[in-house]
mmCIF file of the N, C-alpha and C atoms, coordinates in Angstrom:
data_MODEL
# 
_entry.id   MODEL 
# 
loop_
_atom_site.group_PDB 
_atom_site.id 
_atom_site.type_symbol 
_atom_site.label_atom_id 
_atom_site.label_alt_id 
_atom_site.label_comp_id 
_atom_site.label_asym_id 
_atom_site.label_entity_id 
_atom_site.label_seq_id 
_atom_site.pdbx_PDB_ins_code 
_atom_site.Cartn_x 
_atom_site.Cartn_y 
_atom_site.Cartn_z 
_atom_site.occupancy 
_atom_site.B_iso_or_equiv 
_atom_site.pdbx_formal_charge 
_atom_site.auth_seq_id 
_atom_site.auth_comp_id 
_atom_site.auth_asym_id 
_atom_site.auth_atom_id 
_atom_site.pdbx_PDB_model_num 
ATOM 1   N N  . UNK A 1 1  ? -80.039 -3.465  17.713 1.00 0.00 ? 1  UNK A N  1 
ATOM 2   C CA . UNK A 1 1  ? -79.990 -2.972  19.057 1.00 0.00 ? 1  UNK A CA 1 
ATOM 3   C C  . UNK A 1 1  ? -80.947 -1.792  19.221 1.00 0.00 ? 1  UNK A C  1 
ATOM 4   N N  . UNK A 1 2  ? -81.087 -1.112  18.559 1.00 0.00 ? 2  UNK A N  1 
ATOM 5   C CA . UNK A 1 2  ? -82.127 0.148   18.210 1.00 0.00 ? 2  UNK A CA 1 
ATOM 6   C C  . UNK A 1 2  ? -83.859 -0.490  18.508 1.00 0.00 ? 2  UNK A C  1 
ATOM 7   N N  . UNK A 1 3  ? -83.907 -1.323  17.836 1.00 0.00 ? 3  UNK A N  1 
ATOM 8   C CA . UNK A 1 3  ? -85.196 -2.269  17.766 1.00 0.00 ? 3  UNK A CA 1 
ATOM 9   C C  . UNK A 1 3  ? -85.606 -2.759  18.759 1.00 0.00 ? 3  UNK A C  1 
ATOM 10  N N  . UNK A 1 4  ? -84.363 -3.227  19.668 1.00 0.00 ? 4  UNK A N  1 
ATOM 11  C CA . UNK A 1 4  ? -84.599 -3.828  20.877 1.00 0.00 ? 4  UNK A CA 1 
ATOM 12  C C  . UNK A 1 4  ? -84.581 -2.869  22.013 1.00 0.00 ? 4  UNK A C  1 
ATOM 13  N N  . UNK A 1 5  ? -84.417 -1.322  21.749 1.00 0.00 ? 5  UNK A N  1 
ATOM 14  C CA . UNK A 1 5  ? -84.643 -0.520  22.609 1.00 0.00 ? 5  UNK A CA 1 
ATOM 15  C C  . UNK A 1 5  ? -83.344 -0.356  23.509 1.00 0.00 ? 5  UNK A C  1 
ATOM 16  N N  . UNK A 1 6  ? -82.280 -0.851  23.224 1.00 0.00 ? 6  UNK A N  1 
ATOM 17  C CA . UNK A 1 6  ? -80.862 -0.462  23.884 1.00 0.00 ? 6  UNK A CA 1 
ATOM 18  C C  . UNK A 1 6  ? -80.445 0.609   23.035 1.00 0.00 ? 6  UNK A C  1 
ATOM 19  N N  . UNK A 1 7  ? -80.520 0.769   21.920 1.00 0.00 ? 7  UNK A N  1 
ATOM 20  C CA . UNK A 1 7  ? -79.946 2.111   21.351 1.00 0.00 ? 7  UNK A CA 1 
ATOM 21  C C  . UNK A 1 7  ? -80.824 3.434   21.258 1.00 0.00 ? 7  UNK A C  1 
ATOM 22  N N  . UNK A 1 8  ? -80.787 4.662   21.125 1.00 0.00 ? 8  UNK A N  1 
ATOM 23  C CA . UNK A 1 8  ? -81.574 5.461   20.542 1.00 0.00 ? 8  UNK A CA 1 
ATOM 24  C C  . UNK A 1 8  ? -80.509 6.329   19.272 1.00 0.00 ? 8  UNK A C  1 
ATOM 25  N N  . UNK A 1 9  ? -81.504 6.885   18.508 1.00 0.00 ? 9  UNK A N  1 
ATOM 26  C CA . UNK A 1 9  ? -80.774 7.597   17.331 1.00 0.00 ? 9  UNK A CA 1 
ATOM 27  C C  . UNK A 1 9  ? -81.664 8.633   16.920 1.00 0.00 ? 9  UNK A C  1 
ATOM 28  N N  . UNK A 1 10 ? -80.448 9.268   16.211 1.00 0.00 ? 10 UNK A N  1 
ATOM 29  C CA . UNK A 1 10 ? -80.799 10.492  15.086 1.00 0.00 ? 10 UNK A CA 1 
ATOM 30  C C  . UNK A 1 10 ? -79.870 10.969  14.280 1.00 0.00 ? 10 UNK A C  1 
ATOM 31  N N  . UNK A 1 11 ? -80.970 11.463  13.093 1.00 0.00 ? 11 UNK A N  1 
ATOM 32  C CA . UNK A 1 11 ? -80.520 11.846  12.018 1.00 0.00 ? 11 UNK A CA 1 
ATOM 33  C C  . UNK A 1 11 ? -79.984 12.724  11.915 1.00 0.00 ? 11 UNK A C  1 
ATOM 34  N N  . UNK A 1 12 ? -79.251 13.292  10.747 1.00 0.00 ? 12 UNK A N  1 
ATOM 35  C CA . UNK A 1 12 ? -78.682 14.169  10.716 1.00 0.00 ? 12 UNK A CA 1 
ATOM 36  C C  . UNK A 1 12 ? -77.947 14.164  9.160  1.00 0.00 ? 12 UNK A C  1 
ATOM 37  N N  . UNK A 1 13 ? -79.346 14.882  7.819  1.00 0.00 ? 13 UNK A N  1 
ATOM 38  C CA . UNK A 1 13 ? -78.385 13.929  6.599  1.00 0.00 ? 13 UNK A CA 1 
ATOM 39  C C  . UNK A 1 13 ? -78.564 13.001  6.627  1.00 0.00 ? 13 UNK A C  1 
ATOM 40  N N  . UNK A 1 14 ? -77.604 12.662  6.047  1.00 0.00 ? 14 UNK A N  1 
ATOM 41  C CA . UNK A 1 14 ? -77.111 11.233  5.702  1.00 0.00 ? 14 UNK A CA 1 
ATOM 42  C C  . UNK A 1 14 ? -76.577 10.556  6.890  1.00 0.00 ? 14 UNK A C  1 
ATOM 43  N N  . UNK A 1 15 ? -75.988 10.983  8.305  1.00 0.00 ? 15 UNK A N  1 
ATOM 44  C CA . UNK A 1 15 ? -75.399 10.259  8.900  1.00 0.00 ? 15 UNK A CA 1 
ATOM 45  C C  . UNK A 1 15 ? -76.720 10.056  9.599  1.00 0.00 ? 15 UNK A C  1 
ATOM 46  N N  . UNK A 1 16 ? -76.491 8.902   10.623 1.00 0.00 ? 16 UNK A N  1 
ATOM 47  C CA . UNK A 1 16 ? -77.414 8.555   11.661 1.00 0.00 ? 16 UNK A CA 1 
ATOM 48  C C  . UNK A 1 16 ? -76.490 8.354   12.998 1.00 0.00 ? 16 UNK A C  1 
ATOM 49  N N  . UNK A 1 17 ? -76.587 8.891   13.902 1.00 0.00 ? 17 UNK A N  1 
ATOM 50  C CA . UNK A 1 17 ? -75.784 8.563   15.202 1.00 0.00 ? 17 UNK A CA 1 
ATOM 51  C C  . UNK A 1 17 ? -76.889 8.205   16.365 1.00 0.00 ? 17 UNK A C  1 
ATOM 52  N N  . UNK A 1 18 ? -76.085 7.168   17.119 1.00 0.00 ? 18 UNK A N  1 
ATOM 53  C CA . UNK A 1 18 ? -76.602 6.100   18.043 1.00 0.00 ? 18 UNK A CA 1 
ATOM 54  C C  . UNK A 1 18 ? -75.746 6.815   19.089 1.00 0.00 ? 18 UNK A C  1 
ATOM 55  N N  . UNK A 1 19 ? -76.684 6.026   20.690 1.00 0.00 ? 19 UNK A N  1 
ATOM 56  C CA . UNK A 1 19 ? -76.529 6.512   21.456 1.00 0.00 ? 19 UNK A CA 1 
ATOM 57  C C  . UNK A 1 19 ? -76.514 5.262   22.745 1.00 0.00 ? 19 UNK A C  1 
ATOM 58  N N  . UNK A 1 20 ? -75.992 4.967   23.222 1.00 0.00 ? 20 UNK A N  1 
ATOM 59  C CA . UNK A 1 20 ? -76.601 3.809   24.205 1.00 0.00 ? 20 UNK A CA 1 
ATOM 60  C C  . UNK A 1 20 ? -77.547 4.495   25.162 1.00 0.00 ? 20 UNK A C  1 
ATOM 61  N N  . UNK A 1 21 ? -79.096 3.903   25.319 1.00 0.00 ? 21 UNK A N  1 
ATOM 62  C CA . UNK A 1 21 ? -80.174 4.174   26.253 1.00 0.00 ? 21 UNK A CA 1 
ATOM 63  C C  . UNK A 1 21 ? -80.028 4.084   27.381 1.00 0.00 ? 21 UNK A C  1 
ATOM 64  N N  . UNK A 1 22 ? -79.478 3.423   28.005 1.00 0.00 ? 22 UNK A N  1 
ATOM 65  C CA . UNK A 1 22 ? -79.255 2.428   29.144 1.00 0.00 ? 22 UNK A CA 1 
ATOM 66  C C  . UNK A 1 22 ? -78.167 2.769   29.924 1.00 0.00 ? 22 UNK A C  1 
ATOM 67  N N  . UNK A 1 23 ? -77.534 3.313   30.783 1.00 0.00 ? 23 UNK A N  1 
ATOM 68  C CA . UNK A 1 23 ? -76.456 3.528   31.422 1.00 0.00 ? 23 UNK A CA 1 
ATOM 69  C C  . UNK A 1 23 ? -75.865 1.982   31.954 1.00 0.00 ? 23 UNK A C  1 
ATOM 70  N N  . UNK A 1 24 ? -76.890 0.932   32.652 1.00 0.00 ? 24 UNK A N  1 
ATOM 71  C CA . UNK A 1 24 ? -76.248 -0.374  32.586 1.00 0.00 ? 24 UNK A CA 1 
ATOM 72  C C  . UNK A 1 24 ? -75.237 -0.924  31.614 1.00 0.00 ? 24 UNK A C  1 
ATOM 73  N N  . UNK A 1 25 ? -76.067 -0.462  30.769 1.00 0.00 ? 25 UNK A N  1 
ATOM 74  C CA . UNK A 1 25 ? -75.251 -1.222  29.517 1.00 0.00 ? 25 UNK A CA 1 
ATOM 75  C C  . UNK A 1 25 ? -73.711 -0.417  29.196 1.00 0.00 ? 25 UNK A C  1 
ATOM 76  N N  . UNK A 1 26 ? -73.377 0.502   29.138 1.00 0.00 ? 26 UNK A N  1 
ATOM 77  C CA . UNK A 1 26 ? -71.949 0.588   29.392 1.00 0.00 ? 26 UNK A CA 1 
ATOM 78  C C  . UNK A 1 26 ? -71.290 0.549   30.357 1.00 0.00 ? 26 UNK A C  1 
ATOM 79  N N  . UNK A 1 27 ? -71.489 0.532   31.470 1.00 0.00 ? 27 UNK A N  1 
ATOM 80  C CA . UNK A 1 27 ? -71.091 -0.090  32.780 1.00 0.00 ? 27 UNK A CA 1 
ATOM 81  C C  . UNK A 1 27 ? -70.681 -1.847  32.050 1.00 0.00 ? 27 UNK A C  1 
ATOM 82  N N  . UNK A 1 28 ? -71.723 -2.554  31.545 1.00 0.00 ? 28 UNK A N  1 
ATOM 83  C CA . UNK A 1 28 ? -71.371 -3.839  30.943 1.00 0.00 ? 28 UNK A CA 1 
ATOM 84  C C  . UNK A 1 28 ? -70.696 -3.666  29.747 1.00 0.00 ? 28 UNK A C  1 
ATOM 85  N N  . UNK A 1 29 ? -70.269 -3.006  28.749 1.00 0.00 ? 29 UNK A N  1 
ATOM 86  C CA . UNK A 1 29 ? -69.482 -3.100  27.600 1.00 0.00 ? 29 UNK A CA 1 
ATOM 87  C C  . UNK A 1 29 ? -68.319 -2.722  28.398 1.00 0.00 ? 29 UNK A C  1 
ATOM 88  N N  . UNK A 1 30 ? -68.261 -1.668  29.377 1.00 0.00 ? 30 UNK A N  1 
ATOM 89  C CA . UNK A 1 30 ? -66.907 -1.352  29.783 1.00 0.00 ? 30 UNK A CA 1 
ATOM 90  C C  . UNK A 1 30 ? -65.805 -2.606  30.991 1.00 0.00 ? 30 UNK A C  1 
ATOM 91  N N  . UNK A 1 31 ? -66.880 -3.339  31.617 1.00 0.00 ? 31 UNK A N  1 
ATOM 92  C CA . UNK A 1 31 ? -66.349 -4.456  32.256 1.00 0.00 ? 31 UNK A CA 1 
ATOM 93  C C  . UNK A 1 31 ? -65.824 -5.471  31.363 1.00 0.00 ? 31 UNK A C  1 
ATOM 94  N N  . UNK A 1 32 ? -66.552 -5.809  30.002 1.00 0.00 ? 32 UNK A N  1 
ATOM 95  C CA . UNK A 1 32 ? -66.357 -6.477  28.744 1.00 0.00 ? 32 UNK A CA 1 
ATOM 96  C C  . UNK A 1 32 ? -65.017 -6.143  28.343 1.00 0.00 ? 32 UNK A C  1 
ATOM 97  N N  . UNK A 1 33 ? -64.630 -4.591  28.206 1.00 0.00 ? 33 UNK A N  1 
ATOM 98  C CA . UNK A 1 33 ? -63.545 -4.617  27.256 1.00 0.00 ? 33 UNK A CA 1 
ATOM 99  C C  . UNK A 1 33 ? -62.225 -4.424  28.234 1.00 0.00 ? 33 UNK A C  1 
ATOM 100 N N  . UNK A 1 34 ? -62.444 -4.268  30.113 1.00 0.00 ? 34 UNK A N  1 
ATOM 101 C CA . UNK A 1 34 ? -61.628 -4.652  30.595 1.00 0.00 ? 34 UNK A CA 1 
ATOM 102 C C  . UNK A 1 34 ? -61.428 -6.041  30.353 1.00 0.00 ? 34 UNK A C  1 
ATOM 103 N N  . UNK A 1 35 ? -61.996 -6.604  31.089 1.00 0.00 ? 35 UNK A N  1 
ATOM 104 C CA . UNK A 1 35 ? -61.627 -7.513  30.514 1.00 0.00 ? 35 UNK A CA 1 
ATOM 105 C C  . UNK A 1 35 ? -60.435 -8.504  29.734 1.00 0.00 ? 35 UNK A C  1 
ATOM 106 N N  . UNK A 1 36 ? -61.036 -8.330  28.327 1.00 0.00 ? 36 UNK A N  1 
ATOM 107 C CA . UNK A 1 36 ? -60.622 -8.383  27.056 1.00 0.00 ? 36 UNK A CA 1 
ATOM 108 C C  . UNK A 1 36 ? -59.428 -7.499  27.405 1.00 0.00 ? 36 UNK A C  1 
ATOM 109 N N  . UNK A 1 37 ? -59.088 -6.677  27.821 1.00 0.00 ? 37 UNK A N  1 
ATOM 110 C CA . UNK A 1 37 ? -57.879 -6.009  27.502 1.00 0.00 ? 37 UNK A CA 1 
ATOM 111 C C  . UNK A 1 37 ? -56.842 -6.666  28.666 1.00 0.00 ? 37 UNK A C  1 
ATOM 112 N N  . UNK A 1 38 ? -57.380 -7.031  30.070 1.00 0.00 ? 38 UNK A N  1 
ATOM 113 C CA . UNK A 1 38 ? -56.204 -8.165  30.962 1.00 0.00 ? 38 UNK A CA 1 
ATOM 114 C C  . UNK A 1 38 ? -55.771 -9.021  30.463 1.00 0.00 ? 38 UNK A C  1 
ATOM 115 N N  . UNK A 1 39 ? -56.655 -9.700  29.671 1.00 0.00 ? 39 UNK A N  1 
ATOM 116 C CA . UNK A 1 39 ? -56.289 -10.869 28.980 1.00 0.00 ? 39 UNK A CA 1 
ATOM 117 C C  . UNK A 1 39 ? -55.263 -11.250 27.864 1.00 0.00 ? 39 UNK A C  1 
ATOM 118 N N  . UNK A 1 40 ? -55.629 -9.974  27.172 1.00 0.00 ? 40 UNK A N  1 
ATOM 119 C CA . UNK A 1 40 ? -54.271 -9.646  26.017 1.00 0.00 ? 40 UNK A CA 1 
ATOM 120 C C  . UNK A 1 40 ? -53.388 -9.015  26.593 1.00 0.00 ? 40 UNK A C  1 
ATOM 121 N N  . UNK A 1 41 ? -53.320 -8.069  28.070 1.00 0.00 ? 41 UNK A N  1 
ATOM 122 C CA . UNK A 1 41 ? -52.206 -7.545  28.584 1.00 0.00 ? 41 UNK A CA 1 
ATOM 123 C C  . UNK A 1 41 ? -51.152 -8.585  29.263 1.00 0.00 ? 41 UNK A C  1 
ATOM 124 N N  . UNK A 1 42 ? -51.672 -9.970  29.585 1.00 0.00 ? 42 UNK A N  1 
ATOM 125 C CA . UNK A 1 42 ? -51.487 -11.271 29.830 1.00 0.00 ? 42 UNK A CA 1 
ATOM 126 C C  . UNK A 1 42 ? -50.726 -12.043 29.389 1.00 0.00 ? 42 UNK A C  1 
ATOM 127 N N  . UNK A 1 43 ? -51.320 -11.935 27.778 1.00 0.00 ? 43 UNK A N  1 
ATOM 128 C CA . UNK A 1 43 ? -50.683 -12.881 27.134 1.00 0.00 ? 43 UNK A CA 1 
ATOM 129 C C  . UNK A 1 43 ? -49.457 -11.991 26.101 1.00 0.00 ? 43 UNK A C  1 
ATOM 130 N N  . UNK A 1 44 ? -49.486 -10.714 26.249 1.00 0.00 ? 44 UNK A N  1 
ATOM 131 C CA . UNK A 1 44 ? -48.466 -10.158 25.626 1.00 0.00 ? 44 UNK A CA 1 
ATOM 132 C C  . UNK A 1 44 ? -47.734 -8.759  26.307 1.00 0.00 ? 44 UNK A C  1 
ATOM 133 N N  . UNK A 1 45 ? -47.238 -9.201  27.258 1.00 0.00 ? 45 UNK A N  1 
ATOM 134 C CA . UNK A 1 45 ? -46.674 -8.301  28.128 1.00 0.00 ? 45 UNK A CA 1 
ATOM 135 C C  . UNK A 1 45 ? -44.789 -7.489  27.903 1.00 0.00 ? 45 UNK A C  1 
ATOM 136 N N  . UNK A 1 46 ? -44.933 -7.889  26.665 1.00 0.00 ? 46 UNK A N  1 
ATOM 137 C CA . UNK A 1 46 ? -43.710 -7.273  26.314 1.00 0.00 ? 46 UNK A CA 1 
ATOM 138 C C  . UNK A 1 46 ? -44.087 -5.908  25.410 1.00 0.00 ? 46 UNK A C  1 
ATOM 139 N N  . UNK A 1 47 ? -45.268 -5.754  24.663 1.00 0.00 ? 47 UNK A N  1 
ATOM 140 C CA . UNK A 1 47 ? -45.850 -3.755  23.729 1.00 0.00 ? 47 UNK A CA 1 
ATOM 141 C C  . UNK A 1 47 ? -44.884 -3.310  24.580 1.00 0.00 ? 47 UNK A C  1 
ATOM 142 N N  . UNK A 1 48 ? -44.953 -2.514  23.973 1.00 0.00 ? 48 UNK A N  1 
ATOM 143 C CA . UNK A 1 48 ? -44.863 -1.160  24.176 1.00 0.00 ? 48 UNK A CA 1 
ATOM 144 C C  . UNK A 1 48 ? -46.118 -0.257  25.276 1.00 0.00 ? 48 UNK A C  1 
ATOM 145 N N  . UNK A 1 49 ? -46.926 -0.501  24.075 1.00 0.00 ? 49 UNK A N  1 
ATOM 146 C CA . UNK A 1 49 ? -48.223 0.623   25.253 1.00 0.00 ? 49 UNK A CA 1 
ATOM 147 C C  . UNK A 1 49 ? -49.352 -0.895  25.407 1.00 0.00 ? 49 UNK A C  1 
ATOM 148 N N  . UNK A 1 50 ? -49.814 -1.170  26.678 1.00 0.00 ? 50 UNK A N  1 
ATOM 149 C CA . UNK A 1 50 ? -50.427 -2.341  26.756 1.00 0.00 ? 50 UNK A CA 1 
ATOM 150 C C  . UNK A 1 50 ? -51.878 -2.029  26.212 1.00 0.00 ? 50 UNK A C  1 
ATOM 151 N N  . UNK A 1 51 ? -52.784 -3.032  25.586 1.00 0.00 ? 51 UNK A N  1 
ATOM 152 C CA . UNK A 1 51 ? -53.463 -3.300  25.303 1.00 0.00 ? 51 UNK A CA 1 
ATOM 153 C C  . UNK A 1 51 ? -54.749 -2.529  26.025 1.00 0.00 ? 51 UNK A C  1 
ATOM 154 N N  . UNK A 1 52 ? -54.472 -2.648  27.148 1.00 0.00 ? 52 UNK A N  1 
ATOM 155 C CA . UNK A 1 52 ? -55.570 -2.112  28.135 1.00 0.00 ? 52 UNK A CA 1 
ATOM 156 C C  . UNK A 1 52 ? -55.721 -0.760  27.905 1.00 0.00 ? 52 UNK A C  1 
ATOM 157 N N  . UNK A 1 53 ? -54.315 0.058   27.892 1.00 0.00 ? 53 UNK A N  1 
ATOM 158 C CA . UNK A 1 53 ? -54.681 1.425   27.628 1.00 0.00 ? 53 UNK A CA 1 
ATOM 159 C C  . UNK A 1 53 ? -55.333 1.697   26.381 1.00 0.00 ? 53 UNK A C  1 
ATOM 160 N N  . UNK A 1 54 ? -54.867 1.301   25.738 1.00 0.00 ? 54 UNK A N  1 
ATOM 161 C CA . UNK A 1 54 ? -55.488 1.085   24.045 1.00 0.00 ? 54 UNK A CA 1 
ATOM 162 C C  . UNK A 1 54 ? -56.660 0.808   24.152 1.00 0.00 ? 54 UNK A C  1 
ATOM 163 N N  . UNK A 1 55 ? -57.660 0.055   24.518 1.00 0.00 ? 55 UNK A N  1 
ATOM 164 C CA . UNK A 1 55 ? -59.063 0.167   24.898 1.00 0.00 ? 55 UNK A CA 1 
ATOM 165 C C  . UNK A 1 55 ? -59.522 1.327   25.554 1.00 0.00 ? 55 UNK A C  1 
ATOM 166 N N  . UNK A 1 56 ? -59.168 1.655   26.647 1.00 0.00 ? 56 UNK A N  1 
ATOM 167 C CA . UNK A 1 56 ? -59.415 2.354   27.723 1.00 0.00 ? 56 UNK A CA 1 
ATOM 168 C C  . UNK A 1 56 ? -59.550 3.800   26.983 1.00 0.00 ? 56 UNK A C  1 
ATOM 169 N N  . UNK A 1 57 ? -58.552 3.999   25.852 1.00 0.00 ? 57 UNK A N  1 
ATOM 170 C CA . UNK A 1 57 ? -58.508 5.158   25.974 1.00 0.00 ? 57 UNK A CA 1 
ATOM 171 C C  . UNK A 1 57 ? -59.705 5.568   24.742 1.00 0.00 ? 57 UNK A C  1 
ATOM 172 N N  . UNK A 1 58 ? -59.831 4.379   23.804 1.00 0.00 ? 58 UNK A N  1 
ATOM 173 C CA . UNK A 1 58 ? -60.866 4.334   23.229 1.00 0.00 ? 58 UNK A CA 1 
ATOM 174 C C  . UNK A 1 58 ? -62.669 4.469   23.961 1.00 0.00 ? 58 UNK A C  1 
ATOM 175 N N  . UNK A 1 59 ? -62.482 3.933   24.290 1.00 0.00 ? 59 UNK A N  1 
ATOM 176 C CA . UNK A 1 59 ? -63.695 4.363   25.795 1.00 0.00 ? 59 UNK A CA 1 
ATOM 177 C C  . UNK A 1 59 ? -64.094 5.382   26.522 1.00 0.00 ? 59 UNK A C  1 
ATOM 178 N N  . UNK A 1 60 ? -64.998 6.004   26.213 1.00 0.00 ? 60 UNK A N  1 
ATOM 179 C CA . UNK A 1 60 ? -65.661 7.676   27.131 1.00 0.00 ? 60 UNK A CA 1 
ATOM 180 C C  . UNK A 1 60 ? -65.413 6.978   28.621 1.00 0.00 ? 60 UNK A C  1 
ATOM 181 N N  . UNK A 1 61 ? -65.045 8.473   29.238 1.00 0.00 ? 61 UNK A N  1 
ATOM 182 C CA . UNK A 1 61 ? -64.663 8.352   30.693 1.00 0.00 ? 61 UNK A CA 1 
ATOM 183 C C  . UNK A 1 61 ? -66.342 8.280   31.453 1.00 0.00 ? 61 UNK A C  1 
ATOM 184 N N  . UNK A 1 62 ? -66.479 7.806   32.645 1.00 0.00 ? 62 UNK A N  1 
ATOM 185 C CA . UNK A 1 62 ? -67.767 7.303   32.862 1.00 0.00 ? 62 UNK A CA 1 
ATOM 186 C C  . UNK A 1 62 ? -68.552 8.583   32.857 1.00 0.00 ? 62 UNK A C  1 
ATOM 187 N N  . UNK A 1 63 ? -69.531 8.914   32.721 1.00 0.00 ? 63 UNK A N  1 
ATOM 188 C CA . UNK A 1 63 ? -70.227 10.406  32.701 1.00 0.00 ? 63 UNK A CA 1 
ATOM 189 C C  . UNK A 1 63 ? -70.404 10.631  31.651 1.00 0.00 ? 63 UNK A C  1 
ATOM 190 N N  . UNK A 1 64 ? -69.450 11.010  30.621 1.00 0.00 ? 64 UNK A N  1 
ATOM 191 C CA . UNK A 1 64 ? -69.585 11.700  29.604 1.00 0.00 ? 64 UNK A CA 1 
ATOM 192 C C  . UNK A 1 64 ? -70.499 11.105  28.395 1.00 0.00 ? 64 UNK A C  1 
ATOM 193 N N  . UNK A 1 65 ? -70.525 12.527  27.503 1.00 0.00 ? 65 UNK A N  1 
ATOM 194 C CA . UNK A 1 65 ? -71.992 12.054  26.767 1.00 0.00 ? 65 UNK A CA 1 
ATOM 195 C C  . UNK A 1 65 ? -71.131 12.107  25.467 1.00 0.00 ? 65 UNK A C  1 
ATOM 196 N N  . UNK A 1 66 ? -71.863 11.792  24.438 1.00 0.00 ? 66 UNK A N  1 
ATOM 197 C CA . UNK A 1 66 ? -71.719 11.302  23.511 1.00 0.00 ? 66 UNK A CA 1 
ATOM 198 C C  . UNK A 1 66 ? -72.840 12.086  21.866 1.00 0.00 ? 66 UNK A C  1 
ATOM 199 N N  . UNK A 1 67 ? -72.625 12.484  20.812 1.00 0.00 ? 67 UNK A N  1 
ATOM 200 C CA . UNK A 1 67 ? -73.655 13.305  20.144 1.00 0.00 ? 67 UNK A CA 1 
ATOM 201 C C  . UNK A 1 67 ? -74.684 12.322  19.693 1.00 0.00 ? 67 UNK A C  1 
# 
């Protein structure tokens, strides 16, 4: 993804941290993992904490940046 110019990065050490380039593109991972999360909130509606939040909360709120 880096290669193809959707990611950018830097070093730091040993770690390397990525960045998504593109603001489209999480607008589209985040429609993706809604998604994915109706679908399992769907088919298993008895959790405890639904599925959706469990994504969601894994997910930066729209704006925010990332190192």
């Amino acid at each position: 993804m880096f290669r193809a110019g959707v990611l950018a990065r830097r070093k730091e050490g040993n770690l390397v941290y990525y960045r998504i380039v593109d603001a489209s593109m999480i607008k589209i991972c985040r429609t993706v993992c809604n998604r994915i999360a109706d679908s399992l909130d769907a088919t298993r509606p008895l959790r405890k904490a639904p599925l959706r939040s469990e994504l969601l909360r894994l997910m930066h709120a729209p704006g925010a940046r990332t190192a």
